[in-house]
C-alpha positions in Angstrom: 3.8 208.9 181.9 6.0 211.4 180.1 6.5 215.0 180.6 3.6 216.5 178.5 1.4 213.2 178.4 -2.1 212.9 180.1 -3.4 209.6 181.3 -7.0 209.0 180.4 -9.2 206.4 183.1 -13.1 205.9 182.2 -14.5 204.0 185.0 -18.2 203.0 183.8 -21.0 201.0 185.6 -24.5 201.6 187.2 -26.3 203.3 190.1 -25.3 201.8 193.2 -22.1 200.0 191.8 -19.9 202.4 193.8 -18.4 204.2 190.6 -18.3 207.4 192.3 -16.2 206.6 194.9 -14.0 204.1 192.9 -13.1 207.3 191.1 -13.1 209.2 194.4 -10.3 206.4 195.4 -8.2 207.5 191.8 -9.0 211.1 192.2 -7.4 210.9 195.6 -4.4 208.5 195.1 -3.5 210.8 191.8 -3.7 213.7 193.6 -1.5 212.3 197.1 0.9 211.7 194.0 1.5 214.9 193.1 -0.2 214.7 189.9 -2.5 217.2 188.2 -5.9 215.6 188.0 -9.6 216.5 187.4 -12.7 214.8 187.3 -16.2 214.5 185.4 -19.1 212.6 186.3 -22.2 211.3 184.9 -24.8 210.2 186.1 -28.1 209.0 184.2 -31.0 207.7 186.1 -28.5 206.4 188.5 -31.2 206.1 191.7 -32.9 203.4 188.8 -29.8 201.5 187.7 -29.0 203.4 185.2 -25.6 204.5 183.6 -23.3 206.3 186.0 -19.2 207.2 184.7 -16.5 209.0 185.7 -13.5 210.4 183.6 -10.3 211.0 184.6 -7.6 213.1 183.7 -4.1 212.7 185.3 -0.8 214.6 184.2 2.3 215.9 185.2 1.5 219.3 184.2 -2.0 221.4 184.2 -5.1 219.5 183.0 -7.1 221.6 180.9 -10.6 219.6 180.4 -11.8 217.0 182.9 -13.8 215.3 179.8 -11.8 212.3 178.2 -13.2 212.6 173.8 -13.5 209.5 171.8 -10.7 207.1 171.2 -8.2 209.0 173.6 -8.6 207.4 176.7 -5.9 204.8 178.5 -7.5 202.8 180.7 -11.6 201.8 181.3 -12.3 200.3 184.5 -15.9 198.4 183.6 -18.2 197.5 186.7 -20.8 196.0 184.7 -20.3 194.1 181.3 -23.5 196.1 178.7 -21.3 199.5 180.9 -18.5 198.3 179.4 -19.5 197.9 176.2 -20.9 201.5 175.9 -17.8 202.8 177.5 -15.6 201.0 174.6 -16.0 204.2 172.2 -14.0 206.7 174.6 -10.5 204.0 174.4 -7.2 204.3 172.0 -7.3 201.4 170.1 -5.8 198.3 172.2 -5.9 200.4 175.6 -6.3 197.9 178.2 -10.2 197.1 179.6 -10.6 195.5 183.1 -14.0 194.5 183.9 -17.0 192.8 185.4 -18.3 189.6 183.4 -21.5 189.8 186.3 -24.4 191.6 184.6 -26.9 194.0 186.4 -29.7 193.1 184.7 -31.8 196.3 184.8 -33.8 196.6 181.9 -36.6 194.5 180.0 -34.4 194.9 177.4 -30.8 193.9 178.0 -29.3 191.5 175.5 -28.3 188.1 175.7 -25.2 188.5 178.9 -23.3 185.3 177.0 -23.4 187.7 173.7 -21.9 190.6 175.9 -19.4 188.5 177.0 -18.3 186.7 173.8 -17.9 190.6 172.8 -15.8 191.6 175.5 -13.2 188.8 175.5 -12.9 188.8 171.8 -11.4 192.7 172.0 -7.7 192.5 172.4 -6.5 193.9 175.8 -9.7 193.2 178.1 -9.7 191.4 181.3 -12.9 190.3 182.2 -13.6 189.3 186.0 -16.0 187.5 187.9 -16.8 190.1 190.5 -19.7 188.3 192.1 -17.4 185.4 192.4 -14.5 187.4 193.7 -17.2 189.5 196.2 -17.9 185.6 197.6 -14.4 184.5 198.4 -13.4 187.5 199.7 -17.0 187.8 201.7 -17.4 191.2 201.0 -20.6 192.4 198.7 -18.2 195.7 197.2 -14.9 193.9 196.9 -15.7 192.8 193.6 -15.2 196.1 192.6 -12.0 197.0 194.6 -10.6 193.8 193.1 -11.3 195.6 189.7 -9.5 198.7 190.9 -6.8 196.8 192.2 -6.3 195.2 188.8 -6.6 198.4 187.2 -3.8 200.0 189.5 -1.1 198.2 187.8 -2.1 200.8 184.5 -1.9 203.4 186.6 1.1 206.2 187.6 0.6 205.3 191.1 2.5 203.4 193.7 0.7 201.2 195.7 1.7 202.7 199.4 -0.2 206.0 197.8 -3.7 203.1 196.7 -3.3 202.0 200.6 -3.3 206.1 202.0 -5.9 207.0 199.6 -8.3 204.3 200.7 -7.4 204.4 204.3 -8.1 207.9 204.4 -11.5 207.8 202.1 -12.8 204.9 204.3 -11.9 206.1 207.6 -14.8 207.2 209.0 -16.1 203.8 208.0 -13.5 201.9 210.5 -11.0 199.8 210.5 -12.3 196.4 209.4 -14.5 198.1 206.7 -10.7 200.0 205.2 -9.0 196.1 206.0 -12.1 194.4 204.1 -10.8 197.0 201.2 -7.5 196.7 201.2 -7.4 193.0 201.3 -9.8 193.6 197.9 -7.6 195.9 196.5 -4.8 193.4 196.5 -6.5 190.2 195.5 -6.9 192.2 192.5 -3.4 193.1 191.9 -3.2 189.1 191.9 -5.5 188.9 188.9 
């Protein structure tokens, strides 16, 4: 990140993905790093499944706006594959993507997930991820998701002792194995 530059993250999925607090996490970590950082939120019919997204603006110096516009953004973190889609319009061109490939299937009305799919891995930069898969190995229902964060933290002006703090310290009240459970997702998905 240079002097003047601001680092745009999306993080898109849908209610009760845990997008909030996955942009809680990067909120926290950029912050702990000395960074300048705000926040924006959305959240549509979240309680239903519906859209919720975050945007993220890091930078050495004072962030004006916490609202990333069209085509500037760096990084999209996508926690469902249709979320990521939508989310597509707010990147610069070739700006990586990591993302789910396991669909919430909400709505009468959501298209064919292969189609989605064949979308998604035909756009130069995104890595698509088997959360569902990844939540089963590491026999955690939410470290799917972490995974995806942990993938997404190599784009990111962070170190990674500052990833461990700001998850310890989110989680704590949650305990020890529930902040191990993360961490241990966090860095299977620096593997990816």
């Amino acid at each position: 990140m240079h002097n003047s530059e601001t680092f745009g993250f999306v993080v898109a999925g849908v209610g009760g993905q845990g997008a909030v607090t996955i942009a809680q996490l990067a909120l926290g970590a950029a912050w702990m790093s000395g960074l300048h950082v705000l926040q924006s939120e959305v959240h549509g019919m979240s309680q239903r499944g519906g859209e919720v997204s975050a945007h993220i603006l890091f930078s050495k110096n004072a962030v004006s706006s916490p609202t990333i516009e069209q085509g500037t953004g760096d990084l999209l973190l996508g926690l469902e594959p249709l979320e990521t889609l939508r989310h597509l319009i707010y990147l610069k061109k070739d700006a990586p993507v990591v993302a789910s490939s396991s669909p919430i299937v909400n709505m009468d009305t959501y298209p064919d997930i292969e189609k989605v799919k064949q979308l998604l891995s035909e756009i130069n930069g995104v890595k698509l991820v088997d959360t569902d898969a990844l939540a089963k190995e590491l026999r955690f229902s939410q470290g799917g998701n972490i995974a995806l964060l942990g993938a997404a933290s190599k784009y990111l002006p962070i170190e990674d002792e500052i990833w461990i703090k700001a998850i310890s310290e989110r989680l704590k009240s949650k305990g020890d194995k529930i902040i191990e459970k993360n961490l241990n997702a966090f860095n299977r998905g620096k593997e990816l």
